[in-house]
C-alpha positions as CSV (number, residue, x, y, z in Angstrom):
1,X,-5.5,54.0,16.3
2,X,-5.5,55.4,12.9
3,X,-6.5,53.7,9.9
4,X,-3.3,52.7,8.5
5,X,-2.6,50.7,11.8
6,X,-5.4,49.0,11.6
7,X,-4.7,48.1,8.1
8,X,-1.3,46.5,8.5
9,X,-2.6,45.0,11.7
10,X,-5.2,42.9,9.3
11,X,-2.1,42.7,6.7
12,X,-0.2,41.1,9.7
13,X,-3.1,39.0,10.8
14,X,-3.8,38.0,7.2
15,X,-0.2,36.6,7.0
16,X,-0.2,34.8,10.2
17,X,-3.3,32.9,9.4
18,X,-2.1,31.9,6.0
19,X,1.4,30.9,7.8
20,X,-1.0,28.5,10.2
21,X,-2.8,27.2,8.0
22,X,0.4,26.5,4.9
23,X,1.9,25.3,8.2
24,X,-1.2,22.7,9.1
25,X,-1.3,21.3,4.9
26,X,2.6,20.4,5.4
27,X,2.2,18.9,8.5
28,X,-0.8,16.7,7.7
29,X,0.4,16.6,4.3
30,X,3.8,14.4,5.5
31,X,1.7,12.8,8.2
32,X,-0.4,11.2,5.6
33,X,3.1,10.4,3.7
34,X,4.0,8.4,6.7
35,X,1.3,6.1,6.8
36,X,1.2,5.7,2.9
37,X,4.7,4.5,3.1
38,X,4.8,0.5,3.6
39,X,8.6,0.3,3.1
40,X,9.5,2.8,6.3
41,X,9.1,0.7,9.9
42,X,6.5,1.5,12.3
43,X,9.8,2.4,14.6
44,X,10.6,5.3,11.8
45,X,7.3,6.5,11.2
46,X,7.1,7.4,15.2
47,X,10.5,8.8,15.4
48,X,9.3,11.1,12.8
49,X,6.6,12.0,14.5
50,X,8.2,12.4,17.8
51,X,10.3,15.2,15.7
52,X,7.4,16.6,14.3
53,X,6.0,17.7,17.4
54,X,8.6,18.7,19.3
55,X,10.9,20.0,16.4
56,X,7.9,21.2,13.7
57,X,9.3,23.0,11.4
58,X,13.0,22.1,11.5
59,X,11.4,18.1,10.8
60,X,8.7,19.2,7.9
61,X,11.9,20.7,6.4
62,X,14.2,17.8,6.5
63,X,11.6,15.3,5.7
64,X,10.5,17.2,2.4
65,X,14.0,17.6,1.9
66,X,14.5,14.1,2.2
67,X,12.0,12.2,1.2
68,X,10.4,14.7,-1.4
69,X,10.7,12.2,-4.6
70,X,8.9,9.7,-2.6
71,X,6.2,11.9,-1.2
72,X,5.4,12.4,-5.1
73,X,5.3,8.8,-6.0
74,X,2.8,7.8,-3.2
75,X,0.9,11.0,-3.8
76,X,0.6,9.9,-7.6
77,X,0.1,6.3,-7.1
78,X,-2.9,7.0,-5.1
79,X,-4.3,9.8,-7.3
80,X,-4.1,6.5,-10.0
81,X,-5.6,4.1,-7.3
82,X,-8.5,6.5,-7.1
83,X,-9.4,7.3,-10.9
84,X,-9.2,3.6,-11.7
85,X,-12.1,3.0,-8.7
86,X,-13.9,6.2,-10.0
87,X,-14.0,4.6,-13.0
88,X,-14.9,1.2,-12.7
89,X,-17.8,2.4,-10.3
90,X,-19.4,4.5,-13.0
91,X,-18.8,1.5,-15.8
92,X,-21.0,-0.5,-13.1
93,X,-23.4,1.9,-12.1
94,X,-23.8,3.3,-16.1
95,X,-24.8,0.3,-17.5
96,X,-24.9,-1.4,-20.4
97,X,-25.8,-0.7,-23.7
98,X,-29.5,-0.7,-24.9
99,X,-28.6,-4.0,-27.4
100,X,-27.0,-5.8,-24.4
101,X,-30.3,-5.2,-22.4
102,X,-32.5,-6.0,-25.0
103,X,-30.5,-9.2,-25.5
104,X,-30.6,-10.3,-21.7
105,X,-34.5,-9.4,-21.8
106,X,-34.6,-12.0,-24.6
107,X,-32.7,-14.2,-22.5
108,X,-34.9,-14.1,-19.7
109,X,-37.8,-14.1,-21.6
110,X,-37.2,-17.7,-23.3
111,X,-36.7,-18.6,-20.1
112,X,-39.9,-17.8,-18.7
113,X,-38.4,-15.7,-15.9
114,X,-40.2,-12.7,-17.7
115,X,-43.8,-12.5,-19.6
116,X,-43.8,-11.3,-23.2
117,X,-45.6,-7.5,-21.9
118,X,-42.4,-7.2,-19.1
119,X,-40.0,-7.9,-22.1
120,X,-41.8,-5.2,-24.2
121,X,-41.8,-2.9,-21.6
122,X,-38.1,-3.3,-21.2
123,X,-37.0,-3.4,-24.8
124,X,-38.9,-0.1,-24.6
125,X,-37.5,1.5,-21.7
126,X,-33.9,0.3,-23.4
127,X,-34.6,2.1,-26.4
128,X,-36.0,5.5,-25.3
């Protein structure tokens, strides 16, 4: 074997691999579009399936066809699900501001839950 067939035989390689794996994102890709989808029946979501592995490519094809507009509106809707949790987690794990824990060590401290040198040592903390 000379060089050049070796070469195209990786080119060829390269494209089948990338085929497989385009192939696998689709697949999983409308798989996940199933489940996501609460208006389609349980019925419809297993004929589609059925399809999709015995018919692979013809089905991906039709369903993207098909169904592409809602594929986008899931895919978005979750993406929006997700940055709103992202975002309320780091509001609760950030914080407050130093004022607003200064003011709730003042709080506790008139109620006796905290000694004046624990309050200092907070107000402290809050302000460094």
């Amino acid at each position: 074997m000379s060089f050049g067939e070796n070469f195209w035989d990786i080119v060829l390689w390269s494209l089948w691999i990338f085929a497989f794996v385009a192939y696998f994102y689709v697949l999983f890709a409308i798989i996940s579009d199933l489940f996501r989808d609460h208006q389609l029946n349980g019925w419809l979501k297993a004929v589609w399936i059925i399809f999709l592995i015995f018919l692979p490519f013809l089905t991906a094809l039709v369903y993207i066809i098909a169904r592409h507009s809602g594929m986008a509106e899931r895919s978005a809707k979750e993406a929006h699900e997700v940055q709103q949790a992202t975002d309320t987690y780091i509001r609760n794990v950030a914080g407050s501001s130093p004022s607003e824990e200064i003011s709730k060590a003042k709080l506790l401290l008139e109620q006796g839950v905290i000694t004046a040198s624990e309050y200092e040592a907070i107000k402290s903390k809050a302000l460094a």
